[in-house]
N, C-alpha and C positions, 0 to 999 in steps of 0.2 A: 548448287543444291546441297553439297556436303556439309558446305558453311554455313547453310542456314540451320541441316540438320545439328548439326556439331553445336552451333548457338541456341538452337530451340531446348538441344537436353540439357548443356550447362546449365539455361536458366532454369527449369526445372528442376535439378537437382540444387542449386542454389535456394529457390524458392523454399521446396521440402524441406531443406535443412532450416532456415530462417523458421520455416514454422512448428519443428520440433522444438529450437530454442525456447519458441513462445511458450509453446506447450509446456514444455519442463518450466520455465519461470511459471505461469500461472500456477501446475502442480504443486510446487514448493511453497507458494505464497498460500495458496489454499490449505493445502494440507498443515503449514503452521500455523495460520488462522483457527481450522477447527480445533487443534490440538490444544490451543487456547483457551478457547471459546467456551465448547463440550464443557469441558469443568466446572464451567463457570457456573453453570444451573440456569444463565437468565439471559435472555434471549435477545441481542442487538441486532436491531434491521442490518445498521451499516459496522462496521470494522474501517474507520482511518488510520494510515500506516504514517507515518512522517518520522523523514529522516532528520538526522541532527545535520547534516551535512549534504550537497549538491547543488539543482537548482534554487539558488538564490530565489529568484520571485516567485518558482510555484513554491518551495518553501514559506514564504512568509503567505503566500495565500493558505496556506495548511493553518498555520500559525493563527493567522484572521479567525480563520476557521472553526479553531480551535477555543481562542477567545469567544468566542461571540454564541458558540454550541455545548460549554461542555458539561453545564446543568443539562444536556437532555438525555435523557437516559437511555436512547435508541442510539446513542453512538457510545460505540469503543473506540477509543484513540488509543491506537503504541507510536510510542516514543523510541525510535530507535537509534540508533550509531549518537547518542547524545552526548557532548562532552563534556557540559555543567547543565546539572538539573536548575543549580542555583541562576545560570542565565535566561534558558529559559524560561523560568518561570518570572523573571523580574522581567522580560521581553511580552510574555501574555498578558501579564499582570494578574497571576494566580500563583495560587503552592500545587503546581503539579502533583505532589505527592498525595495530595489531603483528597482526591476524588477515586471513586472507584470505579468509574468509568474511565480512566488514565490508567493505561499499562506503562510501566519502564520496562521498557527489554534492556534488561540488565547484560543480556549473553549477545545480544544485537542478533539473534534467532533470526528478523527480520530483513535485516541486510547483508545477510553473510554471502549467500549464495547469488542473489543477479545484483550485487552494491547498489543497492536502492538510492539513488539519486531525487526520486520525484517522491512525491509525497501518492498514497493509493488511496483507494476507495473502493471497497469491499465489498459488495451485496451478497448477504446471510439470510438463507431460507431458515427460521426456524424450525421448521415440521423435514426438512430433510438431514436435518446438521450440516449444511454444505455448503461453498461460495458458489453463487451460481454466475457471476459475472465480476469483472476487476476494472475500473476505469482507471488511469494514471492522468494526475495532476499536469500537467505541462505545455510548454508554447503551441498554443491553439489548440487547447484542448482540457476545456476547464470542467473538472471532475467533481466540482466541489455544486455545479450549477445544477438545481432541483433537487437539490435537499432539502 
Protein backbone atom coordinates (compact mmCIF):
# COMPACT_ATOMS: atom_id res chain seq x y z
CA UNK A 1 0.00 0.00 0.00
CA UNK A 2 3.04 2.54 0.54
CA UNK A 3 4.19 1.73 -2.84
CA UNK A 4 1.41 2.44 -4.60
CA UNK A 5 0.78 5.53 -2.25
CA UNK A 6 4.50 6.67 -2.94
CA UNK A 7 3.82 5.96 -7.05
CA UNK A 8 0.35 7.62 -7.11
CA UNK A 9 2.02 11.07 -5.58
CA UNK A 10 5.27 10.88 -7.87
CA UNK A 11 3.01 10.67 -10.72
CA UNK A 12 1.14 13.42 -9.62
CA UNK A 13 3.73 15.65 -8.94
CA UNK A 14 5.23 14.76 -12.21
CA UNK A 15 2.02 15.35 -13.98
CA UNK A 16 1.71 19.06 -12.21
CA UNK A 17 5.01 19.83 -13.19
CA UNK A 18 4.66 18.65 -16.91
CA UNK A 19 1.64 20.93 -16.98
CA UNK A 20 3.22 24.08 -15.54
CA UNK A 21 5.91 23.70 -18.34
CA UNK A 22 2.97 23.64 -20.74
CA UNK A 23 1.54 26.46 -19.21
CA UNK A 24 4.53 28.68 -19.13
CA UNK A 25 5.38 27.69 -22.89
CA UNK A 26 1.76 28.63 -23.99
CA UNK A 27 2.23 32.10 -21.79
CA UNK A 28 5.36 33.14 -23.52
CA UNK A 29 4.31 32.14 -26.94
CA UNK A 30 1.10 34.16 -26.37
CA UNK A 31 2.24 36.95 -24.68
CA UNK A 32 4.87 37.49 -27.58
CA UNK A 33 2.32 36.89 -30.01
CA UNK A 34 0.23 39.77 -28.73
CA UNK A 35 3.16 42.06 -28.06
CA UNK A 36 3.37 41.63 -31.83
CA UNK A 37 0.23 41.72 -32.92
CA UNK A 38 -1.54 44.73 -30.73
CA UNK A 39 0.73 47.14 -32.66
CA UNK A 40 0.03 46.18 -35.56
CA UNK A 41 -3.69 47.88 -35.70
CA UNK A 42 -5.04 44.87 -37.92
CA UNK A 43 -6.43 42.03 -36.92
CA UNK A 44 -5.12 38.31 -38.01
CA UNK A 45 -7.49 35.31 -37.37
CA UNK A 46 -4.29 33.05 -37.24
CA UNK A 47 -0.44 33.87 -36.18
CA UNK A 48 1.98 30.84 -37.87
CA UNK A 49 5.26 30.62 -36.13
CA UNK A 50 7.84 28.52 -38.32
CA UNK A 51 10.98 27.93 -37.28
CA UNK A 52 14.15 27.96 -39.51
CA UNK A 53 15.31 24.93 -37.87
CA UNK A 54 13.96 21.31 -36.36
CA UNK A 55 11.26 19.08 -37.54
CA UNK A 56 12.31 18.51 -40.93
CA UNK A 57 8.69 17.48 -42.41
CA UNK A 58 6.48 19.52 -40.23
CA UNK A 59 8.80 22.26 -41.31
CA UNK A 60 8.34 21.99 -44.88
CA UNK A 61 4.56 21.39 -44.25
CA UNK A 62 4.88 25.10 -42.64
CA UNK A 63 6.75 26.07 -45.60
CA UNK A 64 3.73 24.39 -48.22
CA UNK A 65 1.87 26.24 -46.05
CA UNK A 66 3.27 29.17 -46.40
CA UNK A 67 3.51 29.14 -50.21
CA UNK A 68 0.32 28.31 -51.15
CA UNK A 69 -1.41 31.05 -48.09
CA UNK A 70 0.56 34.13 -47.88
CA UNK A 71 -1.69 36.40 -50.18
CA UNK A 72 -4.18 35.96 -47.48
CA UNK A 73 -4.41 38.32 -45.23
CA UNK A 74 -5.91 36.52 -42.17
CA UNK A 75 -2.43 35.05 -41.60
CA UNK A 76 0.54 36.36 -39.90
CA UNK A 77 3.48 34.18 -40.58
CA UNK A 78 7.05 34.73 -38.28
CA UNK A 79 9.80 33.45 -39.44
CA UNK A 80 12.00 32.59 -36.85
CA UNK A 81 15.54 30.95 -35.86
CA UNK A 82 16.12 31.59 -39.84
CA UNK A 83 19.56 31.28 -41.16
CA UNK A 84 19.26 32.76 -44.85
CA UNK A 85 16.13 34.71 -45.76
CA UNK A 86 17.77 34.38 -49.25
CA UNK A 87 16.98 30.44 -48.86
CA UNK A 88 14.18 30.57 -47.83
CA UNK A 89 12.71 32.46 -49.87
CA UNK A 90 14.16 30.65 -53.11
CA UNK A 91 12.81 27.28 -51.23
CA UNK A 92 8.85 28.99 -51.29
CA UNK A 93 9.44 30.59 -54.20
CA UNK A 94 8.66 34.30 -52.90
CA UNK A 95 10.85 37.37 -51.41
CA UNK A 96 9.75 36.82 -47.92
CA UNK A 97 10.73 40.28 -47.27
CA UNK A 98 8.28 42.03 -49.86
CA UNK A 99 4.90 40.93 -47.84
CA UNK A 100 3.43 42.28 -44.80
CA UNK A 101 1.92 39.63 -43.54
CA UNK A 102 5.68 37.93 -43.01
CA UNK A 103 7.36 38.74 -39.87
CA UNK A 104 11.39 38.14 -39.61
CA UNK A 105 12.05 37.73 -35.97
CA UNK A 106 15.09 39.15 -36.51
CA UNK A 107 15.83 38.68 -32.31
CA UNK A 108 14.35 34.93 -32.76
CA UNK A 109 11.79 36.53 -29.76
CA UNK A 110 9.94 33.34 -30.90
CA UNK A 111 12.28 30.59 -30.21
CA UNK A 112 14.28 31.56 -27.50
CA UNK A 113 12.55 30.39 -24.59
CA UNK A 114 10.91 26.57 -25.38
CA UNK A 115 13.54 26.12 -28.97
CA UNK A 116 10.68 25.97 -31.24
CA UNK A 117 11.35 22.98 -33.17
CA UNK A 118 7.76 22.57 -34.82
CA UNK A 119 6.19 25.13 -36.69
CA UNK A 120 2.65 26.68 -34.46
CA UNK A 121 -0.53 27.92 -35.07
CA UNK A 122 -1.98 30.61 -33.18
CA UNK A 123 -5.75 31.43 -32.91
CA UNK A 124 -6.14 35.35 -32.30
CA UNK A 125 -9.56 36.61 -30.84
CA UNK A 126 -9.54 39.98 -32.17
CA UNK A 127 -12.26 41.79 -29.90
CA UNK A 128 -9.99 40.17 -26.81
CA UNK A 129 -6.39 40.83 -28.10
CA UNK A 130 -5.54 37.41 -26.91
CA UNK A 131 -4.45 33.77 -28.23
CA UNK A 132 -7.10 31.74 -27.21
CA UNK A 133 -5.61 28.36 -28.33
CA UNK A 134 -2.07 27.12 -29.87
CA UNK A 135 -1.98 23.97 -32.04
CA UNK A 136 1.73 22.62 -32.88
CA UNK A 137 2.54 21.29 -36.29
CA UNK A 138 3.95 17.71 -35.76
CA UNK A 139 3.94 13.80 -36.27
CA UNK A 140 0.24 13.11 -35.98
CA UNK A 141 -0.75 16.06 -35.53
CA UNK A 142 -1.32 18.36 -38.41
CA UNK A 143 -2.08 21.90 -37.39
CA UNK A 144 -2.16 23.29 -40.53
CA UNK A 145 -5.60 21.12 -41.29
CA UNK A 146 -8.92 23.48 -41.36
CA UNK A 147 -7.54 26.55 -42.34
Amino acid sequence: MKNFLFLFCLSVFFVSCNDKKKDQEFDYMSESIEKLVVPMKKCYKNIIVLPGSGCDGCISEGETFLAENYKNDEYLFVLTNINSLKIISHKIGIDVTKYSNIYIDDNNVFSKKNNLIYPLVAFYSCDSTKVSYIKIQKPGNDAFRGL
